[in-house]
LUMDRENGU-565269 format. One record per atom (N, C-alpha, C, CB): x, y, z; residue in one letter; atom name. Coordinates in Angstrom, 1 decimal. Glycine has a CB too. Layout:
! residues N
- X, Y, Z, A, CA
...
END
This chain:
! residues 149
- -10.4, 14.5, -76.7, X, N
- -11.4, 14.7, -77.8, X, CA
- -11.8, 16.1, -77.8, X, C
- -12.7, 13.7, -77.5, X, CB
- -12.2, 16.7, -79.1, X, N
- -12.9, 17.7, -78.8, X, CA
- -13.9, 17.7, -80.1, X, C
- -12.0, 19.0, -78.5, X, CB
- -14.6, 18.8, -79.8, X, N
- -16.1, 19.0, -80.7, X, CA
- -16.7, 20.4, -80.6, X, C
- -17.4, 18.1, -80.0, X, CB
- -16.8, 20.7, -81.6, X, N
- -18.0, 21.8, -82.0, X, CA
- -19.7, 21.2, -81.8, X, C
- -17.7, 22.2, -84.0, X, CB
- -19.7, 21.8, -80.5, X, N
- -21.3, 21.4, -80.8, X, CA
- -22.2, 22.9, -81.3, X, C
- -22.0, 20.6, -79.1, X, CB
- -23.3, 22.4, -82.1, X, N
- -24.0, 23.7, -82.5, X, CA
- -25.3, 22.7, -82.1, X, C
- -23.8, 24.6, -84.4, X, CB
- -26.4, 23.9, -81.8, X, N
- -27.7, 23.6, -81.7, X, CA
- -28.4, 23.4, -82.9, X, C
- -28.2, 24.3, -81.0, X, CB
- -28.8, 23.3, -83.7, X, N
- -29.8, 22.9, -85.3, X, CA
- -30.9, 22.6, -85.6, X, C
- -29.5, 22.0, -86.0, X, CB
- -31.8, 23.4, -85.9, X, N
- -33.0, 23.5, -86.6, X, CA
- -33.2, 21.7, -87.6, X, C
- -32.8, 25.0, -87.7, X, CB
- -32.2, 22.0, -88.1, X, N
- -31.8, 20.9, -89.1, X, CA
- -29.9, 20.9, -89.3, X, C
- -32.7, 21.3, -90.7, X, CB
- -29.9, 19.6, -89.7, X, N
- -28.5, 19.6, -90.3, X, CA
- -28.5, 18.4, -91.2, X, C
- -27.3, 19.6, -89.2, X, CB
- -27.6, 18.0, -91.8, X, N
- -26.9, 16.8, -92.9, X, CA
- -25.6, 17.0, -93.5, X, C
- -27.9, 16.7, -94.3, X, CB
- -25.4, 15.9, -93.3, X, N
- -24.2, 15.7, -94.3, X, CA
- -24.1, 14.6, -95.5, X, C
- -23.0, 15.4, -93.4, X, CB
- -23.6, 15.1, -96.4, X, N
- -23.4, 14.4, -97.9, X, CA
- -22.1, 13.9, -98.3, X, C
- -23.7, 15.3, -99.0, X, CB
- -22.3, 12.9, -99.0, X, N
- -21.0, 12.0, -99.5, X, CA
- -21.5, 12.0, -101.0, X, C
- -20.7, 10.2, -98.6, X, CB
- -20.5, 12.8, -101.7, X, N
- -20.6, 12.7, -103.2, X, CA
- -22.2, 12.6, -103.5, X, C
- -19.8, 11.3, -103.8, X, CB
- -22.8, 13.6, -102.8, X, N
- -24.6, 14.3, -103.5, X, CA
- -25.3, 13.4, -103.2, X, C
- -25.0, 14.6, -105.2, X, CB
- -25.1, 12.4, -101.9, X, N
- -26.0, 11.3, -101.6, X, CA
- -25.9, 11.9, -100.0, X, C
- -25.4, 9.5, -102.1, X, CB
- -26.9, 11.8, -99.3, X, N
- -27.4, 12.6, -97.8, X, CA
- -27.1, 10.9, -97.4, X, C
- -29.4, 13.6, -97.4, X, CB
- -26.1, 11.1, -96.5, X, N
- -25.8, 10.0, -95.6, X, CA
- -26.1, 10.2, -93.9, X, C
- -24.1, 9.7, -95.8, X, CB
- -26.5, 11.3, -93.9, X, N
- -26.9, 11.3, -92.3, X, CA
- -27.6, 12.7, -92.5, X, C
- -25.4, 11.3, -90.9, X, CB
- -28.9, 12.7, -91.3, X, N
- -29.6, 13.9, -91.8, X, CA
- -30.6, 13.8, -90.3, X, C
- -30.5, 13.7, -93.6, X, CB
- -30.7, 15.2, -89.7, X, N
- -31.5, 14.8, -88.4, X, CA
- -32.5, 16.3, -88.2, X, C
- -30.2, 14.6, -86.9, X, CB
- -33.2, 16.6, -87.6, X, N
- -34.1, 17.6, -87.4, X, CA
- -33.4, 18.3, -86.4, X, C
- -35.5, 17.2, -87.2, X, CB
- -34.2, 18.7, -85.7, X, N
- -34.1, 19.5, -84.2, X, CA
- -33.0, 18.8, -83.4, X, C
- -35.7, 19.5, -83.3, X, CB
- -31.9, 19.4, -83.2, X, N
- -31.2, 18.6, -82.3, X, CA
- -29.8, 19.3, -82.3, X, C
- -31.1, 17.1, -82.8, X, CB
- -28.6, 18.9, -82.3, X, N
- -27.4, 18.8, -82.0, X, CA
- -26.7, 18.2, -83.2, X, C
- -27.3, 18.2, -80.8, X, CB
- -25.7, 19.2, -83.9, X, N
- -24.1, 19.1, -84.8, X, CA
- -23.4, 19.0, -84.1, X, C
- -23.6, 20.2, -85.7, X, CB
- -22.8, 17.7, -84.1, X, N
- -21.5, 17.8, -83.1, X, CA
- -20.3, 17.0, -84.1, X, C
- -21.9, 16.8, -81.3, X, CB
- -19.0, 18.2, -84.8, X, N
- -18.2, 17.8, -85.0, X, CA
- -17.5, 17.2, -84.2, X, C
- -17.7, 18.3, -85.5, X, CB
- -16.6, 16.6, -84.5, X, N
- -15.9, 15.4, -83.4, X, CA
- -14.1, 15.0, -83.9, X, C
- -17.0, 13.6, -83.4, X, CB
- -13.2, 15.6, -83.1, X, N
- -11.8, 15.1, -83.7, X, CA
- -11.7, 14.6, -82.3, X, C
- -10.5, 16.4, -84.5, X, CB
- -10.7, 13.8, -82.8, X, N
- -9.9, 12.3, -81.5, X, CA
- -8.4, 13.0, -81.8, X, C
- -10.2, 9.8, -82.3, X, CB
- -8.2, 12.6, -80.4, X, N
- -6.0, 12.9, -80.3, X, CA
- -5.6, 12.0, -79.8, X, C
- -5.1, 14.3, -79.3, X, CB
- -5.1, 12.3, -80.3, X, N
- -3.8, 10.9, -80.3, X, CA
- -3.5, 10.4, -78.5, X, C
- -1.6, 11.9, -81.1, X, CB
- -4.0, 11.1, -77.5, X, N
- -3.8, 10.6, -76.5, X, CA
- -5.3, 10.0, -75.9, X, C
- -3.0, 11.6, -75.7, X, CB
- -6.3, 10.1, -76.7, X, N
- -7.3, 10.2, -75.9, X, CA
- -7.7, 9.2, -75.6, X, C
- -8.1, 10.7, -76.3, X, CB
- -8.4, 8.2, -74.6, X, N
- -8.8, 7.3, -74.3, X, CA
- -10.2, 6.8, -73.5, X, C
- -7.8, 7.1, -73.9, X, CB
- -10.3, 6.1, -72.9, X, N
- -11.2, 5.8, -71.9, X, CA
- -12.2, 6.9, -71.1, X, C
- -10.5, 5.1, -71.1, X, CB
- -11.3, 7.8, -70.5, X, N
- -11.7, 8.8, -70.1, X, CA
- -12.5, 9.6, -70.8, X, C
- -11.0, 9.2, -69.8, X, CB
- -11.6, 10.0, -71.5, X, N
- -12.0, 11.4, -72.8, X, CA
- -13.7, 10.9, -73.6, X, C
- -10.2, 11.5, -74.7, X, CB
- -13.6, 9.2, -73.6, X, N
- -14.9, 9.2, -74.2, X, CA
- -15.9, 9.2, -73.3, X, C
- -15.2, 8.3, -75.0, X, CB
- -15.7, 8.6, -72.1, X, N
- -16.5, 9.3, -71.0, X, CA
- -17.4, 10.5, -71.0, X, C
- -15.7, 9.6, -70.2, X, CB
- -16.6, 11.2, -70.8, X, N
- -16.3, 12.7, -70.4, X, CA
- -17.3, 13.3, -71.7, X, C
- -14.4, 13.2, -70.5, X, CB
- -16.8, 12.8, -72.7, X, N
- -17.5, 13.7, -74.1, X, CA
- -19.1, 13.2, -73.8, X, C
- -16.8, 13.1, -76.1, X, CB
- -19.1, 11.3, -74.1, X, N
- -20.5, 11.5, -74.0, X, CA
- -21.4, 11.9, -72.9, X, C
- -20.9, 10.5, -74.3, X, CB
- -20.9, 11.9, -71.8, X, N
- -22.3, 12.8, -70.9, X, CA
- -21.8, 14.1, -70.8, X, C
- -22.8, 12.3, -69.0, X, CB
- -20.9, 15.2, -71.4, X, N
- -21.1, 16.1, -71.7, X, CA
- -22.3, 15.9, -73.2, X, C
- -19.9, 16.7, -71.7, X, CB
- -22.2, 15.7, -74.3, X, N
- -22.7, 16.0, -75.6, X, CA
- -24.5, 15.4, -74.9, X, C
- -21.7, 14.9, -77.1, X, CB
- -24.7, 14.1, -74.3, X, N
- -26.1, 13.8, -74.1, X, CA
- -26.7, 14.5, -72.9, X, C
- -26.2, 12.3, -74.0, X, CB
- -25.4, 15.3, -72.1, X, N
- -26.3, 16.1, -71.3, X, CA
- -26.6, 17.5, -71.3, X, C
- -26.0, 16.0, -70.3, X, CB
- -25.7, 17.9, -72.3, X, N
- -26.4, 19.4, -72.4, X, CA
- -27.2, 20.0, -72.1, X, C
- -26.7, 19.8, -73.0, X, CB
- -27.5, 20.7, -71.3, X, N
- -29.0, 21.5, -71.2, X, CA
- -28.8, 23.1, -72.5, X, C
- -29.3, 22.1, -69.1, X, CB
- -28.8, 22.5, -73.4, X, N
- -28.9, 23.9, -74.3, X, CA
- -30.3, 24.1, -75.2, X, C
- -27.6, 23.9, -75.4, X, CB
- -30.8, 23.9, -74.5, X, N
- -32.5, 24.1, -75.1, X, CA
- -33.6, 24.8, -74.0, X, C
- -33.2, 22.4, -75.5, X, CB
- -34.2, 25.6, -74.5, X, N
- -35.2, 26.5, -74.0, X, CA
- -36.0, 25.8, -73.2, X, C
- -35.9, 27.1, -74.8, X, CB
- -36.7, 25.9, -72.1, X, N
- -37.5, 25.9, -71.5, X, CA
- -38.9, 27.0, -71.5, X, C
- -36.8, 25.8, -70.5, X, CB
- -39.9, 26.3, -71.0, X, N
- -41.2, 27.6, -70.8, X, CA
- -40.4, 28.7, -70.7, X, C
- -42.2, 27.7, -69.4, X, CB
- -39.6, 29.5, -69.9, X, N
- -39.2, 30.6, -69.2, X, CA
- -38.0, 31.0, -70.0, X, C
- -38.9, 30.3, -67.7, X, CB
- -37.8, 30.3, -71.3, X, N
- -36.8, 30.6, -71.8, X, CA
- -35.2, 30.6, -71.4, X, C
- -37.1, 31.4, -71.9, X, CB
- -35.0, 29.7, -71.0, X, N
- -33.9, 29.7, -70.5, X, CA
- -33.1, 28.7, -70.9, X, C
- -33.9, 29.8, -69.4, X, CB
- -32.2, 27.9, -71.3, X, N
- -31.5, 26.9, -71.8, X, CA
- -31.8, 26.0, -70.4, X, C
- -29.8, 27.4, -72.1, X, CB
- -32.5, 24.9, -70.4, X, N
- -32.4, 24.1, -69.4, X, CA
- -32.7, 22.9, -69.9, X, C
- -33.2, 24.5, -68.4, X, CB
- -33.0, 22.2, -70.8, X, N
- -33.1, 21.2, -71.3, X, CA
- -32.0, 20.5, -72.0, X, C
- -33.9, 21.5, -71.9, X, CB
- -32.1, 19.3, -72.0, X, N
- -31.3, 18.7, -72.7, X, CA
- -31.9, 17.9, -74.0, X, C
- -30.5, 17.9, -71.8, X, CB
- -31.2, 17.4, -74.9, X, N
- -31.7, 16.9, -76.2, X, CA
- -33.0, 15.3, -75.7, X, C
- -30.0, 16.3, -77.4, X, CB
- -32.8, 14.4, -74.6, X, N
- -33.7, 13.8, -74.3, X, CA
- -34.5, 14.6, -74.1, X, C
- -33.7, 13.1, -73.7, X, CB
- -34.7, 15.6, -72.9, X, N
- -35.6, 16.6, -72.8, X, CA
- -36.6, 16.8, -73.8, X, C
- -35.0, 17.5, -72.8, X, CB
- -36.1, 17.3, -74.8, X, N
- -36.8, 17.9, -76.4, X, CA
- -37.1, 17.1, -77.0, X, C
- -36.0, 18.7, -77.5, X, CB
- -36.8, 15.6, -76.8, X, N
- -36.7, 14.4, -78.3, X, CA
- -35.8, 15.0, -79.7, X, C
- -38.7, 14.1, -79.1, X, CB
- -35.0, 15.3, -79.2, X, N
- -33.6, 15.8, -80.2, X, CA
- -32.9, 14.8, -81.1, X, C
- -32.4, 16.4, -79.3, X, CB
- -32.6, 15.0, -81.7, X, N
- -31.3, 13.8, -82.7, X, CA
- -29.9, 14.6, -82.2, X, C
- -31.4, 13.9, -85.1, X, CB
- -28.9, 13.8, -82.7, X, N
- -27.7, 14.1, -83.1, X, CA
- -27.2, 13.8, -84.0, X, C
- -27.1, 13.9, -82.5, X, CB
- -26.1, 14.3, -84.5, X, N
- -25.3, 14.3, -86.1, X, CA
- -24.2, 14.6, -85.5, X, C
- -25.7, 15.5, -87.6, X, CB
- -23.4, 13.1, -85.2, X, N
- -21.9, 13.4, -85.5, X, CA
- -21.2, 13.2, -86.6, X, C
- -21.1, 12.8, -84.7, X, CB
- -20.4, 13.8, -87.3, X, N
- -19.5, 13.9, -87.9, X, CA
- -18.0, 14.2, -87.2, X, C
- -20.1, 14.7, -88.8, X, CB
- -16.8, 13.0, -87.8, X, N
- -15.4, 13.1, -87.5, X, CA
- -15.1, 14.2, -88.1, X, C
- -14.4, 11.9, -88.0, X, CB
- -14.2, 15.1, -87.6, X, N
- -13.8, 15.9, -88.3, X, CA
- -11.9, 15.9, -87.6, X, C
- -14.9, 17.3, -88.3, X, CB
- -11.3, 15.3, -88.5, X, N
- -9.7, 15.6, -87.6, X, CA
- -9.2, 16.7, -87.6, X, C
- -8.4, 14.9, -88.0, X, CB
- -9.3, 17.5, -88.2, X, N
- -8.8, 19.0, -88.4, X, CA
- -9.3, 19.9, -87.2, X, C
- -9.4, 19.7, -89.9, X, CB
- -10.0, 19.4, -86.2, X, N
- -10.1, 20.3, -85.0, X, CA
- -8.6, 20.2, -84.2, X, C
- -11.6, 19.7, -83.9, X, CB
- -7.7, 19.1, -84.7, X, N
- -6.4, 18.9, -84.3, X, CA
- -5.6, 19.4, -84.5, X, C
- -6.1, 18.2, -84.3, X, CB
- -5.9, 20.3, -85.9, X, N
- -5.1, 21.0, -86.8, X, CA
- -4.1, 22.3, -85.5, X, C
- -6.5, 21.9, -88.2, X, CB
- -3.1, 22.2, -85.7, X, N
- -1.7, 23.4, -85.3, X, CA
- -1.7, 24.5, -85.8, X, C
- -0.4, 23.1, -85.7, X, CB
- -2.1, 25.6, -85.8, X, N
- -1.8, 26.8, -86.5, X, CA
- -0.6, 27.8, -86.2, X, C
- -2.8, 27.4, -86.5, X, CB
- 0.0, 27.0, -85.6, X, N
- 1.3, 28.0, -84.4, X, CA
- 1.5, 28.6, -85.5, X, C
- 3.0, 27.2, -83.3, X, CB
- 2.5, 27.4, -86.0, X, N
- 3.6, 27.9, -86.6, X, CA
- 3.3, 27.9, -88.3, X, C
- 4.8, 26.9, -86.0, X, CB
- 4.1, 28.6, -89.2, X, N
- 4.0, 28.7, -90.6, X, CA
- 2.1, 28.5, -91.2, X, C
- 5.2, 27.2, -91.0, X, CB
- 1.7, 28.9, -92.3, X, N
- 0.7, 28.6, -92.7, X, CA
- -0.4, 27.1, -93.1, X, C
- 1.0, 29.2, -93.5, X, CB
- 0.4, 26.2, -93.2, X, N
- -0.1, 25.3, -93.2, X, CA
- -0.6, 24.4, -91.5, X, C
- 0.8, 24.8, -94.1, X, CB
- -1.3, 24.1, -91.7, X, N
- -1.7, 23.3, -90.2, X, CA
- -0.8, 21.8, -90.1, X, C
- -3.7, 22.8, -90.3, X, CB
- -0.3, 21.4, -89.3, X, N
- -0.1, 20.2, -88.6, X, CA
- -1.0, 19.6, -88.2, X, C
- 0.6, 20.2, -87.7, X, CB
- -1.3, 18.3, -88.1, X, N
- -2.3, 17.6, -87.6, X, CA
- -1.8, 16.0, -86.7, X, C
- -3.3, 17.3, -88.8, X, CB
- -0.4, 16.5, -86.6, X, N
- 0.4, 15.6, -85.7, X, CA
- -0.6, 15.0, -84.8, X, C
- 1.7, 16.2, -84.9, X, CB
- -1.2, 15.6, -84.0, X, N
- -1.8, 15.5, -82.1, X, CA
- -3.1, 14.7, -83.1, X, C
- -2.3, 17.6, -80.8, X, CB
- -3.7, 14.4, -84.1, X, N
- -4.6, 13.7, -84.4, X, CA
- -4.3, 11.8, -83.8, X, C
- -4.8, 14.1, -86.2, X, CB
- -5.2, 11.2, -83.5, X, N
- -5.6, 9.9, -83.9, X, CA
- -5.5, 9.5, -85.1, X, C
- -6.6, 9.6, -83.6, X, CB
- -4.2, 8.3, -85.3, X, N
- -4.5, 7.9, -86.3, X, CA
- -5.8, 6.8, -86.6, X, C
- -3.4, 7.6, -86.5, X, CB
- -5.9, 7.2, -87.8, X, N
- -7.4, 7.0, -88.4, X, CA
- -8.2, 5.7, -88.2, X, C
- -7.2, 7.1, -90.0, X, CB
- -7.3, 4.5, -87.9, X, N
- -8.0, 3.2, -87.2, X, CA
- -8.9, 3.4, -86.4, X, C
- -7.3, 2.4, -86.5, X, CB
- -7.6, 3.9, -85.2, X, N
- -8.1, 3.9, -83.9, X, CA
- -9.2, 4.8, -83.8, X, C
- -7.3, 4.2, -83.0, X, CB
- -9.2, 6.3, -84.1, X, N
- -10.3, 7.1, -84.5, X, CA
- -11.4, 6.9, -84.8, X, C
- -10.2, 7.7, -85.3, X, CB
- -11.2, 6.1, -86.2, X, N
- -13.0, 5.7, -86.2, X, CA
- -13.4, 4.7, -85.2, X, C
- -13.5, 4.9, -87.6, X, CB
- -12.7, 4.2, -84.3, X, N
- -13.6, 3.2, -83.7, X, CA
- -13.6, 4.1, -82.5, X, C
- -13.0, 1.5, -83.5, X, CB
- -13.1, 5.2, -82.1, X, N
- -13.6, 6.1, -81.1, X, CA
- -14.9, 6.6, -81.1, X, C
- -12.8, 7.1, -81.1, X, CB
- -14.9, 7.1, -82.3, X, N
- -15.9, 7.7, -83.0, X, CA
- -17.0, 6.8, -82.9, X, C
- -15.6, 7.9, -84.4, X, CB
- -16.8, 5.7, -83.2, X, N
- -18.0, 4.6, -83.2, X, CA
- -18.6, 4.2, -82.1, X, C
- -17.7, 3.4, -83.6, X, CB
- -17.9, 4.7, -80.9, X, N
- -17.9, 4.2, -79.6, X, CA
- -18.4, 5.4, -79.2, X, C
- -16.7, 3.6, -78.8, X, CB
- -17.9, 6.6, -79.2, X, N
- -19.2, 7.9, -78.7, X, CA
- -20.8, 7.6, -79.2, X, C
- -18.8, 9.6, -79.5, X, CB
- -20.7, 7.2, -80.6, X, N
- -21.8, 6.8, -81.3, X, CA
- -22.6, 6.0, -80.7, X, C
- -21.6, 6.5, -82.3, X, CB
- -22.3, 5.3, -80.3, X, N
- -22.9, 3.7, -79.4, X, CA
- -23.4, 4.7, -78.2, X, C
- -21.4, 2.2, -78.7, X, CB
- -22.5, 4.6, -77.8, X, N
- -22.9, 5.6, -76.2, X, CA
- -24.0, 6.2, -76.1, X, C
- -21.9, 6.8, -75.8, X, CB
- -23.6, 7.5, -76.7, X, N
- -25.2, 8.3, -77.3, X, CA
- -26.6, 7.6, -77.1, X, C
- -25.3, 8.3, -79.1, X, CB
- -26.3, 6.3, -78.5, X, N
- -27.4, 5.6, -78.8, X, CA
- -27.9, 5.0, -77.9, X, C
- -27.3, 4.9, -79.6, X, CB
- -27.3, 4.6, -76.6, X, N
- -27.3, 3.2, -75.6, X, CA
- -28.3, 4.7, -74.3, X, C
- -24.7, 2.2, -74.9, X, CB
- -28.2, 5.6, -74.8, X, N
- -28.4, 6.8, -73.9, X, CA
- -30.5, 6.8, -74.5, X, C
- -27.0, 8.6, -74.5, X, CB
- -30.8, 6.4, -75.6, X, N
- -31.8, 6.5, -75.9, X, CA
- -32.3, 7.6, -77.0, X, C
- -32.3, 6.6, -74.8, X, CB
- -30.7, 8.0, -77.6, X, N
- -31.1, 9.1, -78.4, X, CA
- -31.0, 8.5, -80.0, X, C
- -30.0, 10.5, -78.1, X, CB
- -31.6, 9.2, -80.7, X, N
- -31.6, 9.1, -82.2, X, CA
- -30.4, 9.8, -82.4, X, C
- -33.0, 9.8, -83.0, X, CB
- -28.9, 9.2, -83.4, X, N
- -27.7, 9.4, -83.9, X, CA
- -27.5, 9.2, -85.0, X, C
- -26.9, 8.9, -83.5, X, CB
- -27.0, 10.1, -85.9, X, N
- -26.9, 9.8, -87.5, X, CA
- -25.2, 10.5, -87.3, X, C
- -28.4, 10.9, -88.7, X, CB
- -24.9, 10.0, -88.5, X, N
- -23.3, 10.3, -88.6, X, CA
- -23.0, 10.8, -90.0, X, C
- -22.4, 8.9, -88.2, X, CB
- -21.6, 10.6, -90.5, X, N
- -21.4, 11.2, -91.7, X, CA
- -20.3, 9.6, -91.8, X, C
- -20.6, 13.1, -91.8, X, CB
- -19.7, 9.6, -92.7, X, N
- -19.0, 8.9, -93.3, X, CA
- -17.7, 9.2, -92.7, X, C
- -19.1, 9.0, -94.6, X, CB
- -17.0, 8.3, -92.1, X, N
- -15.6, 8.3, -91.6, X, CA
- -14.9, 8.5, -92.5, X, C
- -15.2, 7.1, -90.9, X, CB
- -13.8, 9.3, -93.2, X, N
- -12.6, 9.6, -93.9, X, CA
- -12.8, 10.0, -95.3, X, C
- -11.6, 8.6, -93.7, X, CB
- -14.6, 10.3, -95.1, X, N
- -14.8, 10.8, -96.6, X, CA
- -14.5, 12.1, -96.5, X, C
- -16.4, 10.7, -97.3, X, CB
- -14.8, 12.7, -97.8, X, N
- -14.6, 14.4, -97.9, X, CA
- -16.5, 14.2, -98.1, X, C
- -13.3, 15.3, -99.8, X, CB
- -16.9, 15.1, -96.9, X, N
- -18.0, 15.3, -96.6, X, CA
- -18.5, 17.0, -96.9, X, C
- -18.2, 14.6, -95.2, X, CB
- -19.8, 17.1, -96.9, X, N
- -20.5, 18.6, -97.2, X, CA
- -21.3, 18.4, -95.8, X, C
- -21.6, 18.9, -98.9, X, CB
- -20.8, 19.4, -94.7, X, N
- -22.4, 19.6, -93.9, X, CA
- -23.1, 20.7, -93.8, X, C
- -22.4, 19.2, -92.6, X, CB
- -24.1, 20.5, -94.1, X, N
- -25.1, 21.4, -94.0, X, CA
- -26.2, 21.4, -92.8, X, C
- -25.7, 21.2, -95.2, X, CB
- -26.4, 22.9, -92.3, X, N
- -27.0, 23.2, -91.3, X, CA
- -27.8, 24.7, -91.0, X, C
- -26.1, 22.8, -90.4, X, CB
- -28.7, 24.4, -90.1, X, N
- -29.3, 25.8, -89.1, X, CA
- -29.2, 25.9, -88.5, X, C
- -30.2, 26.3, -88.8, X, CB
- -28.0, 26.6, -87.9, X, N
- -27.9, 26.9, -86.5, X, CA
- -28.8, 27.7, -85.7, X, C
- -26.9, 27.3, -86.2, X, CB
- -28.9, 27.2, -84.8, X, N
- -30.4, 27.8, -84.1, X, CA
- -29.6, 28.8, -82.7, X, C
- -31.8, 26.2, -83.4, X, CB
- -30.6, 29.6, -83.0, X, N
- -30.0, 30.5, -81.8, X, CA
- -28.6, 31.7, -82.0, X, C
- -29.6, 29.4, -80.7, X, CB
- -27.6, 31.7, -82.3, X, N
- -26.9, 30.7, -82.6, X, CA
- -26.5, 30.4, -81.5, X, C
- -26.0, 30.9, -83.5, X, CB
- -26.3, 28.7, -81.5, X, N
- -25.7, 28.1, -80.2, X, CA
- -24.6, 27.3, -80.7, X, C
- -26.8, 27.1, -79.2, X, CB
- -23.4, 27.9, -80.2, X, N
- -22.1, 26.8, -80.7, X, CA
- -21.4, 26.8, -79.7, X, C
- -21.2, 27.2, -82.0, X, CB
- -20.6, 25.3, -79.1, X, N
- -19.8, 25.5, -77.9, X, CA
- -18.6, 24.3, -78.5, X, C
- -20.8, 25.0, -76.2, X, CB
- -17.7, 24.8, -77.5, X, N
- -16.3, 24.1, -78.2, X, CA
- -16.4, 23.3, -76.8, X, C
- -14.6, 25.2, -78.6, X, CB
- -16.0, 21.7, -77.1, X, N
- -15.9, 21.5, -75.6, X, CA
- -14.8, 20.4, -76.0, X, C
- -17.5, 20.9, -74.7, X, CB
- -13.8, 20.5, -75.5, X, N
- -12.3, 19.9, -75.3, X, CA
- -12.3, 18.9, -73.9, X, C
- -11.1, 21.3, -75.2, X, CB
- -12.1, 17.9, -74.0, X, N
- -11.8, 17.0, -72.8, X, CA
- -10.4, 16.7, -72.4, X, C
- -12.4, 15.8, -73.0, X, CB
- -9.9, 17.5, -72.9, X, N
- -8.2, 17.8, -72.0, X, CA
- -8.6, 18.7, -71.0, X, C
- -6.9, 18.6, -73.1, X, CB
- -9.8, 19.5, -71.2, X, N
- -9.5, 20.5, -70.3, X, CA
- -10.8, 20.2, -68.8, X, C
- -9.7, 22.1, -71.3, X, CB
- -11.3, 19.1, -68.8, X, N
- -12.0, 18.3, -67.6, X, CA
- -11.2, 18.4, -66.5, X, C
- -12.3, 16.8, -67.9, X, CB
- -10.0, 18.0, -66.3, X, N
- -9.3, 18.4, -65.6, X, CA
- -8.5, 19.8, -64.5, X, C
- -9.0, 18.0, -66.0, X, CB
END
C-alpha cells in the first residue's frame, strides 16, 4: 500500500459537484493498493496513518497524533500512486490492485481507522473525484509499506 498523507486545515472531495466526504482539522490520506498487498500491508498502514505524531504540541514540535488533536481523516483511493513512469510517457498501472479487491482494502483501512476511535470520511471508490484541500504547514509524507521491511 502506499499513501500521500498531508496534514489539512480542511479538505473534501466531490463527485460530480456533490461533497461526498469533507473533514476539518486532520489528515488527507490518498491511498493506492498493489497488487501484492495483503494482511500485512493493512496492518502496517493503519497504525502508521492513526499513529502519526504530526501535529504540534505546546513546544511546538510534531508530537501528537490525530487522536491527540480530535482530528478526522479523508481517505480517498487513488490507484495512480501505482502508476510506472520508467519507461515511455504514458504510465502503467500494472502493479495496481485490481479494483474488487481494492475497494474492499480500502474499506478495511477505513474500518480500522474507525474501530481506532477516529472520525473517517472517504471519497467515492472508482469515481473521477475533485479533492480539495489546506495543507497545513506544509506537511506531506509518502509512506509505502513495501518498504517496512
Amino acid at each position: 500500500m502506499r499513501a500521500v498523507v498531508q496534514r489539512v486545515r480542511w479538505a473534501r472531495v466531490r463527485v460530480d459537484d456533490e461533497i461526498v466526504g469533507s473533514i476539518e482539522h486532520g489528515l488527507c490520506v490518498l491511498l493506492g493498493v498493489g497488487e501484492q498487498d495483503g494482511e500485512k500491508d493493512l496492518d502496517y498502514m493503519a497504525r502508521k496513518v492513526v499513529g502519526l505524531r504530526v501535529f504540534e504540541d505546546e513546544a511546538g514540535q510534531m508530537n501528537r497524533s490525530l487522536a491527540d488533536v480530535g482530528g478526522a481523516l479523508l481517505v480517498v483511493s487513488q490507484f495512480t500512486l501505482y502508476g510506472d513512469c520508467r519507461k515511455g510517457r504514458r504510465p502503467s498501472f500494472i502493479k495496481a490492485m485490481e479494483p474488487q479487491r481494492a475497494a474492499e482494502m480500502c474499506d478495511e483501512l477505513v474500518a480500522r481507522c474507525r474501530a481506532e476511535g477516529l472520525r473517517v470520511e472517504t471519497g467515492r471508490f472508482r469515481a473521477m473525484m475533485q479533492v480539495e484541500l489546506l495543507n497545513d504547514g506544509p506537511v506531506t509524507l509518502l509512506i509505502d509499506s513495501e518498504k517496512q521491511f
